[in-house]
N, C-alpha and C positions, 0 to 999 in steps of 0.2 A: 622389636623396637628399632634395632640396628637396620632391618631393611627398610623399615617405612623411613626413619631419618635420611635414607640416600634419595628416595625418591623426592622429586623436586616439579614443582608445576611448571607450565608451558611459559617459554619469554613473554614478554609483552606484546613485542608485534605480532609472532603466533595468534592469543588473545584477542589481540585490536583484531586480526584477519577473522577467524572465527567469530565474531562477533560481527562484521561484514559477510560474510556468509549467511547470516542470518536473514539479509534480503533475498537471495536464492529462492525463501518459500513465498514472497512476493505472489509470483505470477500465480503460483497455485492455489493463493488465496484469492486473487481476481477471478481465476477461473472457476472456484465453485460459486463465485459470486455471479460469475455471468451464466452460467448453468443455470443460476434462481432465477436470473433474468429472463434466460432465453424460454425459460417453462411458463411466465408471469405472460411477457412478450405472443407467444403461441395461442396461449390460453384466451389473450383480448383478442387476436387476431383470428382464433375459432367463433369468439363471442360476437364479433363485429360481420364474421361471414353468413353469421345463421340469421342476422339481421338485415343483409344483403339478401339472401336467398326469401325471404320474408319478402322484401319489397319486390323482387320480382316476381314471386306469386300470386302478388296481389294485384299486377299489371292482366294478369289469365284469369284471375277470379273470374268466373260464371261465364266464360265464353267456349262453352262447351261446343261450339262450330267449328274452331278451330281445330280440334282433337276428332270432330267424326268425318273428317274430309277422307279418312284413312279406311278402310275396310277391317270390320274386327276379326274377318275370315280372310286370306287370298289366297284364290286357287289360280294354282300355279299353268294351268289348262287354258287360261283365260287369261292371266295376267302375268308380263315380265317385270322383276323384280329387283329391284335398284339399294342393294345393301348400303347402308352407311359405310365407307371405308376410314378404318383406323390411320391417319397419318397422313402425311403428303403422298401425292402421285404423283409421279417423275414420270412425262409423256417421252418415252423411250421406246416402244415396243418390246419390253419386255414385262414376264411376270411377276420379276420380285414383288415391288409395291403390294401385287394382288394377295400373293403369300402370306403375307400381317394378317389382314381379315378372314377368317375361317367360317362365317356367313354368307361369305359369296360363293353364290349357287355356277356351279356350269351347267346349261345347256346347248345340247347339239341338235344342229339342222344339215338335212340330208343327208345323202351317203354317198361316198368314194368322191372322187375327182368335186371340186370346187365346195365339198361339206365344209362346217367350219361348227367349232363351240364357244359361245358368247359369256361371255361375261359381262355381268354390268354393277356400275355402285354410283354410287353418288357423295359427294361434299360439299360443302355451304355453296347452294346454287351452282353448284358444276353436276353436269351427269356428263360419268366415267363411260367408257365400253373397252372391253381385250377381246378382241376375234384370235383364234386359231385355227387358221384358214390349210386344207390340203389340196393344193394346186399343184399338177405339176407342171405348169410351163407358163408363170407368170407374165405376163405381155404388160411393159409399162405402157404412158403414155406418149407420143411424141407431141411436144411443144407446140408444133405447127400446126397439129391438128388442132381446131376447135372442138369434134364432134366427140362425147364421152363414148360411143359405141365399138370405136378401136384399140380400147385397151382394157384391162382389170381393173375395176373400182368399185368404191364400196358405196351405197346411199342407204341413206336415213330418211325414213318418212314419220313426219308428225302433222301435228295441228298446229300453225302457228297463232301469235297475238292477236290476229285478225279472223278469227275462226278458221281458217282455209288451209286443206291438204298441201302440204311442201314437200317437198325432198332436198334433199342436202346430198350432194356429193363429194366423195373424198378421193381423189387423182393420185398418182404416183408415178414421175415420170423416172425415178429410180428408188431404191429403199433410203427412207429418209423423211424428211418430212412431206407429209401433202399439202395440195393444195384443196380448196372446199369452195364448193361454187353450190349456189339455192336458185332456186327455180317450181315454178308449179308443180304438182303431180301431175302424171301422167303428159305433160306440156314440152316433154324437152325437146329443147332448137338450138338454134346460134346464138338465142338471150340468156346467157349464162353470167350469172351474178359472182362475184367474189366473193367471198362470205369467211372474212378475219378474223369472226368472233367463235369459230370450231375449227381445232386443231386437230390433227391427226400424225400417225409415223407408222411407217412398215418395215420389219426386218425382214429378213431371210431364214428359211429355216429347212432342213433337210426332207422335209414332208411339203414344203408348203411357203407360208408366211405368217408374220405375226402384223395385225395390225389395231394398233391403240390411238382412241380418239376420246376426245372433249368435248362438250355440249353446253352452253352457259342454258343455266331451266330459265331465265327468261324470255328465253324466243319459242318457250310453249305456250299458248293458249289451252289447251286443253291436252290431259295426256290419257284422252280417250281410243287413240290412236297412234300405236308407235310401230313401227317393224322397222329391221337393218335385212337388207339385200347385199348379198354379194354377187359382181355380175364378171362372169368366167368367158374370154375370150381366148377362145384358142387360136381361131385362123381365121382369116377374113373369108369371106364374109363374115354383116354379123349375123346373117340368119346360124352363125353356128355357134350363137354364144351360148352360154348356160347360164341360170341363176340360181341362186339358192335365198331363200329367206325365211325372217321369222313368222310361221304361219300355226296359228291354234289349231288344236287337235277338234275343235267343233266347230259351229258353222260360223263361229266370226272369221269375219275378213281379216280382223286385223287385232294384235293383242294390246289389253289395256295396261299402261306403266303405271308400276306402284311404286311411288319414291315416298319415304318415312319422313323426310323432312318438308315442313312446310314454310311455301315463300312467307305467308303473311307472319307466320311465329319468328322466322330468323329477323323480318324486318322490324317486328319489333322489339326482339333483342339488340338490332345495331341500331336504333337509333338509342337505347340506351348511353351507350360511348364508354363501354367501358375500357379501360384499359389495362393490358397484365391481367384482365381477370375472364379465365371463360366461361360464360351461361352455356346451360345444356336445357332443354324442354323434353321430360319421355312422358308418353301417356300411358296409361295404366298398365297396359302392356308390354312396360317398361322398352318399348319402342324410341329410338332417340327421333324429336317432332323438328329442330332446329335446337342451333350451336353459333356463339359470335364465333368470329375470326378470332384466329391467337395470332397476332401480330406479327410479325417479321423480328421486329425490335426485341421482345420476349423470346422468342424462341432461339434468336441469338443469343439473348442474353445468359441463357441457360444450357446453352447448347456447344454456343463456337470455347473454343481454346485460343488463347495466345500463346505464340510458339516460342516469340521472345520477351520469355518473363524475365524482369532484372533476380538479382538476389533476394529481394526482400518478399516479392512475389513466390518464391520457390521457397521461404522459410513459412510464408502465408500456407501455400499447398502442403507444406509440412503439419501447421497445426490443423491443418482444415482435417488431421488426419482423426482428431479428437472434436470434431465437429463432424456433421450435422445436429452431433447436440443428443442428449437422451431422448430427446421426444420420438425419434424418426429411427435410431440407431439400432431396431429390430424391423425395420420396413424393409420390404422388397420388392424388385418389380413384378411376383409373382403371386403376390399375394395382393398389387393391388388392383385388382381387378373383379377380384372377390369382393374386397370393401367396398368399393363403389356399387356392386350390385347391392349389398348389404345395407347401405345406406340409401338406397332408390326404394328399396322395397318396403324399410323403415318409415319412409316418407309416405309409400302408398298406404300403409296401415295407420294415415292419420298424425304420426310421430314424426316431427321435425328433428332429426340427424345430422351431427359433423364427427368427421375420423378424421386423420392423418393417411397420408399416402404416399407414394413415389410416383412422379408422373410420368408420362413415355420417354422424357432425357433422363431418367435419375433423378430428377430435381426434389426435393421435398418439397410437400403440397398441402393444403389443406383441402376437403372436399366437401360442403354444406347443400344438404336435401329437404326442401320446405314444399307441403303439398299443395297444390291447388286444387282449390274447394269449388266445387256449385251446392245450391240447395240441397241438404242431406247427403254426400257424395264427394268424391275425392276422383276429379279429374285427369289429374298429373302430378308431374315433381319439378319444379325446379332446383335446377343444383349447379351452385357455384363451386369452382372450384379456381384454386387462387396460389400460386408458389408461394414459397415464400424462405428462397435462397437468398432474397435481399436481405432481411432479415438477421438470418444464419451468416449473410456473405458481413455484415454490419459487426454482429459477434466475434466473428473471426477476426478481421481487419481490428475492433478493438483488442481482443486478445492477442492480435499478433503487436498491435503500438506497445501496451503493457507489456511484453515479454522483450520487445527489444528495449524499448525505456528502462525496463528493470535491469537490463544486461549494460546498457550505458550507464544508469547511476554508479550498477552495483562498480563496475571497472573505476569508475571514476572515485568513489570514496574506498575503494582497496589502494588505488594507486595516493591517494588522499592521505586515507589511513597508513599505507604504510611510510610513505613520507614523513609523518609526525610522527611515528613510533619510533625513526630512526633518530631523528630530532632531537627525540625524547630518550629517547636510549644512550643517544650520546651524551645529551645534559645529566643525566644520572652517572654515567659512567665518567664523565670528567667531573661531576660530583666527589664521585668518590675517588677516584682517584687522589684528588685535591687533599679528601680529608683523611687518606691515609698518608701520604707524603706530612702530613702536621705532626705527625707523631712517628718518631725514631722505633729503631728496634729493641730499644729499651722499655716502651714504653714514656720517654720522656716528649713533654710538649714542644716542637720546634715552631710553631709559629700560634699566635694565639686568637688568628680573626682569619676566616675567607678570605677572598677575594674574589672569589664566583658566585653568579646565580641570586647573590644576596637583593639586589635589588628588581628581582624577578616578582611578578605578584601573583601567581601562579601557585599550585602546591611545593610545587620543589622549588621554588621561592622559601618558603615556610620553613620545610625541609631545610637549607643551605642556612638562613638566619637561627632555627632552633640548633643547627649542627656548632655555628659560628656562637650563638652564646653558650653552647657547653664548653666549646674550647674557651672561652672567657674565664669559665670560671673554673676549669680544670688550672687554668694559665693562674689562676688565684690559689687555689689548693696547691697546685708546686709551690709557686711562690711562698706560700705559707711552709709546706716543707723543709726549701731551701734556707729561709731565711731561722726558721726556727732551730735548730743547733747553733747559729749566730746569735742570736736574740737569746736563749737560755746562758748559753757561753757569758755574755755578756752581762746580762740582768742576774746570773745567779755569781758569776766572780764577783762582783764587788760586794755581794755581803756577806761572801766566803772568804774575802780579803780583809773585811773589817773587823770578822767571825774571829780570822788565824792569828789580828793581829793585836786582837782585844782580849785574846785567851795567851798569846805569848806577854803582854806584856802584865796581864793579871799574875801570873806566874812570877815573872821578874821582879814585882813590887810588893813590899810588908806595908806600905802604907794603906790603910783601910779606906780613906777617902778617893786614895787611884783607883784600890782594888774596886770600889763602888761603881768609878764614873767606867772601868774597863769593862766591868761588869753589865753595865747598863748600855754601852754598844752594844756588844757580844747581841744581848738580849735584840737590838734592834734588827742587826743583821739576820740573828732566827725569824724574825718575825716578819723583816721585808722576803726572804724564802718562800716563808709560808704562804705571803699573799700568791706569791709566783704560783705556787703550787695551786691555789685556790681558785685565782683566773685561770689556769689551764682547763684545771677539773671544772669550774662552769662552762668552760666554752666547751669541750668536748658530751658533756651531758646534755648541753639545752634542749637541743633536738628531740631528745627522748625526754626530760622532762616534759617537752610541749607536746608532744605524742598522748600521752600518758594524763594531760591536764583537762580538765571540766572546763565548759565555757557557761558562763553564764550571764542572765542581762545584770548588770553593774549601772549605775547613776555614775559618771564620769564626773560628775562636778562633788558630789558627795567624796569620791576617793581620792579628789587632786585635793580638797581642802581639805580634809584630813591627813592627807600624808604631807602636806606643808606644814601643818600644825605639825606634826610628826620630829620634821624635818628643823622647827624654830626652839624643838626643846634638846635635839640633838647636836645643832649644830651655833652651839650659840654665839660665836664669835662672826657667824658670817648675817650678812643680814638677806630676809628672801621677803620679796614682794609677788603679789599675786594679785591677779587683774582677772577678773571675768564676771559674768554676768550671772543674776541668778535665776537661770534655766537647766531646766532638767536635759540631761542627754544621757538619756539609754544606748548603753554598746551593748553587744555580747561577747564579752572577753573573758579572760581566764585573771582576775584579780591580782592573784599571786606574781605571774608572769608580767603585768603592768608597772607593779611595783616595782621589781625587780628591773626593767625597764627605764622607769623613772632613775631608780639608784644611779642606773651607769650612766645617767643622760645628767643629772646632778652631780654625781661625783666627778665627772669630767667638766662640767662650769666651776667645782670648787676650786681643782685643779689649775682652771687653766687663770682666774677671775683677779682682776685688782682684786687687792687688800681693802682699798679703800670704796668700792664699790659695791652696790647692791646684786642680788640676783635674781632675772626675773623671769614669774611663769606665770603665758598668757594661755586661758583658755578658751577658745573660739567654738560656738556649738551654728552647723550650719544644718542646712535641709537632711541633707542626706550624708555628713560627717560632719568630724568633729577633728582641733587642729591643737598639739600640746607644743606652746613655741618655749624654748628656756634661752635665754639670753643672758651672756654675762661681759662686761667688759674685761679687754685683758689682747692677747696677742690672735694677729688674726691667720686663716687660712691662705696657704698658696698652691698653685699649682690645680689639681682637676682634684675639687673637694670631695664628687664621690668614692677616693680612694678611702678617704678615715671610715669608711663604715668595713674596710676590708680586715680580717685578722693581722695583728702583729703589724699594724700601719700607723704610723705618726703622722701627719703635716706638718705639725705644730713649728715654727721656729725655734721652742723652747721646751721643755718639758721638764715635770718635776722628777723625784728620785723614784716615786710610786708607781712612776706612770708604766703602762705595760704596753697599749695597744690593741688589748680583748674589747672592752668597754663600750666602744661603739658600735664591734661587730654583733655583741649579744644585742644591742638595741636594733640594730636591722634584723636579723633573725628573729625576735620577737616582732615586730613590729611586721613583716611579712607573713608571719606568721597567723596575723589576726585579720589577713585583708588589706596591711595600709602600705602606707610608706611614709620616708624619713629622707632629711638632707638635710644639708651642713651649709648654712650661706653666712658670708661678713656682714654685718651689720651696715646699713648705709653710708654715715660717717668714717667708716673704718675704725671704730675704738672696739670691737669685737666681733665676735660670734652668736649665730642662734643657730639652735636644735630644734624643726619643725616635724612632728610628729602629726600624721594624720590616720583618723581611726574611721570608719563607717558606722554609722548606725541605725539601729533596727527601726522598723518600718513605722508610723505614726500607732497602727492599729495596736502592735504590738509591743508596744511603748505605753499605752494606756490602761492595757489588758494585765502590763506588769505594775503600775502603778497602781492599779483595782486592788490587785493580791496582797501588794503591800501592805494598804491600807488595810484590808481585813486581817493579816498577819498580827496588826497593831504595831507594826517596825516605826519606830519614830525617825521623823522627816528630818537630816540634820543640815536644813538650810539656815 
């Protein structure tokens, strides 16, 4: 018990802080809030994409044309091969870009000096080519020359929009970019066309050269015919050029181009207009047929960095670290690539499909596969696929406002809080100081009223005024101390004076009618002691007799007029008038204690009252109390009259021989005692005093409930 009493709880401000700290779980509670959201969020955003890929399935419904322009065999003998390529193509002359796609095919044509291996792919209306050309003695062009037959270049023959055999030529008058000039087959002269819409580049390379070129598929009419020539100038003349080109192993002239995607599917995927979002078409063969564009705007958007993030940017990249969120937070780029298949093949077996994914930035994605149908048959899939970092980037940014808002509030109510605590720590602490300064190291009262805080409306308001009325009434309780060895002193010599002098002179005298009348002080003197003694001993018991006492419902007007009758057979010389009305009022009081009450609130009117006047007791029965006035004429009050209800307190100008001072203390004490109150005011005219007693009374119901019982008791009414 000795060590738990040392330990002592945390100060106040501690407390106040700690309880500010309690905003701290704030953010974490938004954040699993927005976690519900961001799953609720995903979830419409999967439900809304499978409904997109729906609508553009239904755009291919039953146009099974489109999907057999393709060969469901291609032999590679007979036809070259234009892969879809995964990403952007950077026209550099070199091969990284090619790297990414692991479907593009190389082949080789010819051998030794001017051989070269082709590559080819394709993306939305672009065909791609990478030559890796073994030359050893590259001969650019010169500028001034017109004629394509004095240097190394490369041509392309197709069909163009007009049905008609073209070639295209790509020039190099250094490594770098070319230039491309069109012209008939087999036609070439001095009408050499520019032709800005095919780009080309060549490097250098230790064997040879690299060179990389662009094609937009619109300037094919037909890609029934394609071949690339490379044409090998060593020395002039040109009877000593060389060529090399794309030539089938059988008797066609020329090899037929197989590109996967088709112009009519892409064009009716952009005129959709989607945007941020990209359509894919594969046909059963899970072949990609056309693809929108991914925007410029999107792929920035997901792609670029800013270098110069402020701080609140770099606290964002801090929580993005608990982001992208549960839904994606086991994704990878390696895995999605397998989903996507997973879900195209889904789509082929009939079943409309969406997963989650990583797209080729990182980005989280969502991916949605819906079949397209002809009569009995399933011709393809379309499949949207759609980021959705905005989203996520939305989550963020609010979870990053929430976390710094919480970090603001919370600084500002610590800084708040602890302000008031201090406030308040010091109004306590000058509190108390105050009310220890009241009291000596005696224990004695030095001042008997605050002076602080008392007018505060606050708790330690409450605090400072209940502190402020116990010093009141402690400052009452000395008083009463101090004064009583004066007051005994007092009150008990004179009848010990009258005692010593009634019994010396009873002594000194044989006369029997002295000895009588000395004898009959004596006796007085014992007897005003006695009272002494007797008012003490009631004012020290009342307390515990009222402790100790029954309360019970009492008829108030029933007890005043019988205890005046009481009072007109006891005290006949004075005269008592009584005024009230005849109405019941029910109290619940202690009977005994009332009387008793009455006595000391009467015997101080006997006390104080002309001879030649009456005394009078009004009683007042209201709603909710009830009010005992006793008037008498006679000498009035001065000074602050609720001092006479204090122990051992006089006002009086005058006082009889009896008089003590207890009497109107017991009647406050009682009288608080039961609920009420009491006070001492002069009479209008000034020819005296009244004693207003006020009592509460019980509620109507149960006022009625007691007057029921009566009457079944058979107690007789004594109205």
């Amino acid at each position: 018990m000795r060590i738990r009493s040392r330990i002592r709880g945390p100060k106040l401000r501690t407390k106040l802080l700690l309880l500010a700290a309690i905003l701290l779980f704030a953010p974490f509670l938004f954040y699993t809030l927005l976690v519900e959201v961001e799953t609720l969020l995903v979830d419409a955003q999967m439900n809304n994409q499978i409904s997109l890929a729906n609508s553009v399935a239904i755009l291919f419904n039953n146009k099974k044309a489109l999907f057999e322009d393709l060969p469901t065999e291609i032999d590679e003998s007979k036809n070259l091969i234009a892969q879809p390529l995964v990403g952007s193509v950077l026209l550099d002359g070199k091969a990284l870009d090619w790297k990414a796609t692991e479907d593009v095919v190389s082949r080789k044509f010819g051998a030794g000096d001017s051989s070269f291996t082709i590559r080819l792919g394709e993306s939305i209306n672009q065909l791609h080519g990478f030559l890796e050309i073994e030359d050893d003695d590259f001969v650019p062009r010169d500028p001034t020359i017109i004629s394509l037959g004095s240097s190394d270049h490369l041509r392309v023959i197709y069909i163009n929009d007009k049905g008609k055999r073209t070639e295209t030529a790509l020039t190099f008058s250094r490594p770098g970019v070319a230039s491309a000039y069109t012209y008939p087959a087999d036609q070439e002269g001095d009408d050499l066309v520019a032709n800005i819409e095919v780009g080309g580049f060549l490097t250098e390379t230790p064997t040879g050269v690299n060179i990389e070129f662009t094609i937009p598929m619109t300037i094919f009419g037909s890609l029934d015919v394609f071949a690339v020539t490379y044409v090998d100038v060593d020395i002039s003349p040109i009877e000593s050029s060389k060529r090399t080109t794309t030539q089938p192993a059988t008797n066609q002239e020329y090899f037929e181009l197989v590109v996967y995607r088709s112009a009519p599917i892409i064009e009716t995927i952009a005129s959709l207009g989607f945007e941020n979002t990209q359509v894919m078409i594969f046909d059963t063969m899970g072949r990609k047929r056309g693809e929108s564009v991914l925007g410029a705007t999107q792929e920035d958007f997901f792609s670029s960095e800013d270098q110069s993030k402020n701080f609140f940017q770099r606290i964002g990249g801090f929580f993005r670290r608990f982001y992208p969120g549960q839904a994606f937070r086991d994704l990878s780029l390696e895995d999605a690539e397998q989903r996507t298949i997973e879900v195209i093949n889904s789509a082929l077996n009939n079943e409309p499909t969406k997963d989650k994914i990583l797209s080729l930035s990182g980005a989280p994605a969502i991916i949605a596969a819906y079949p397209i149908r002809a009569p009995g048959e399933v011709i393809g899939v379309a499949v949207v696929q759609q980021n959705v970092e905005d989203i996520l980037q939305l989550l963020a940014g609010t979870l990053r406002t929430i976390v710094i808002v919480s970090l603001v509030i919370f600084a500002i109510l610590t800084i708040a809080l602890l302000g008031y605590s201090i406030r308040l720590a010091y109004r306590i602490q000058k509190l108390r100081s105050t009310t220890a300064r009241a009291i000596d190291e005696y224990g004695r009262i030095k001042v008997s009223s605050l002076n602080v805080e008392r007018n505060t409306g606050d708790e330690i308001g409450e605090l400072a005024r209940s502190i402020d009325s116990m010093l009141g009434r402690l400052t009452q309780h000395q008083t009463f101390l101090q004064r009583m060895p004066r007051t005994l002193r007092h009150e008990i010599n004179n009848p010990l004076n009258t005692l010593s002098t009634s019994l010396e002179n009873l002594r000194s005298t044989d006369d029997p009618e002295e000895q009588q009348r000395y004898l009959q002080s004596a006796q007085r003197g014992v007897a005003r002691i006695g009272r002494i003694v007797q008012n003490l001993s009631d004012a020290a018991s009342l307390e515990d007799s009222l402790q100790n006492g029954e309360f019970e419902r009492v008829d108030m007007l029933r007890l005043v007029k019988n205890y005046v009758s009481n009072l007109e057979n006891t005290h006949k010389n004075v005269e008592f008038v009584l005024i009230c009305e005849e109405q019941s009022a029910i109290a619940n009081v202690s009977d005994f204690h009332i009387e008793q009450m009455l006595d000391k609130v009467i015997d101080n009117a006997i006390d104080f009252h002309r001879h030649d006047s009456p005394i009078s007791i009004l009683l007042q029965v209201g709603t909710n109390s009830l009010r005992i006035t006793v008037a008498n004429r006679g000498p009035t009050l001065t000074g602050d009259t609720a001092a006479v209800f204090d122990s051992l307190v006089s006002m009086r100008g005058t006082q009889s021989t009896m008089h003590f001072g207890l009497g109107l203390y017991v009647v406050r004490v009682i009288v608080e005692y039961h609920g009420g109150s009491v006070q001492a005011v002069n009479l209008e005219d000034g020819s005296g005093v009244a004693i207003t007693v006020d009592l509460p009374l019980v509620t109507v119901a149960s006022a009625e409930s007691s007057v029921a019982i009566e009457s079944r008791t058979g107690e007789p009414d004594s109205h």
